[in-house]
N, C-alpha and C positions, 0 to 999 in steps of 0.2 A: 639850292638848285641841285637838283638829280639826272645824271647823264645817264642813268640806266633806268628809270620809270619808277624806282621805288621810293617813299618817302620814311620809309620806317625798315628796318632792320630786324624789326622782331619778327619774322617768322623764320617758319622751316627752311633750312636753304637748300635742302633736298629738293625740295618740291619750288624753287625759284626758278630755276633752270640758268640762265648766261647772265655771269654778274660783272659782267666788264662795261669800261662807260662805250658811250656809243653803239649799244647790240642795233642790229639792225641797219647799220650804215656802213657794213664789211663792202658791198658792189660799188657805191658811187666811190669809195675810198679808195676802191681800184681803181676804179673807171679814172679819176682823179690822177691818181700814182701814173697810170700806163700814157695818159696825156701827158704831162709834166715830163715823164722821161724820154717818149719821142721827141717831145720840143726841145730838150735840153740837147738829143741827141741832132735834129734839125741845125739849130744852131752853132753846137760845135763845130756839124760838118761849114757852116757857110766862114766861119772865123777861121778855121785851119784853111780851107782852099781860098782867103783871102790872103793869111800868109804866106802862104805856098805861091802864090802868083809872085809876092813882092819877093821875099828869096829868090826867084829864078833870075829876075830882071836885075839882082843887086850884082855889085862886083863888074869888072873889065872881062867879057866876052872873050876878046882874043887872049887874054893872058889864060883861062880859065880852058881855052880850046888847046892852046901850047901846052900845056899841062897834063891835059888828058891822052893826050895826043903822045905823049912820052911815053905812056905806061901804056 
């Protein structure tokens, strides 16, 4: 199986031009990459501001107001 199109190795590699596997599928690879990493970054945000709600709600309110309240 060939990821670059070639089946044989014996020519000029001068005149090949891009011998990397996958030529030609650099855009959808981004397009790919730049999805995956808003999503990953979508997500984050909704799992942090889940915890973030439950930290606020944790712990005794009044003890946490006399506290602050000191300083």
């Amino acid at each position: 199986m060939s990821t670059i199109g070639y089946e044989s190795w014996a020519v000029d590699l001068a005149e090949v031009g891009p011998v990397y596997p996958f030529q030609g599928m650099e855009v959808p690879m981004v397009v790919i990459g730049v999805v995956f990493w808003l999503g990953w970054h979508l997500i984050q945000y909704q799992r942090e501001k889940t915890h973030l709600a439950k930290a606020k709600k944790m712990g005794d309110q009044d003890q946490i107001a006399r506290a602050l309240e000191r300083y």
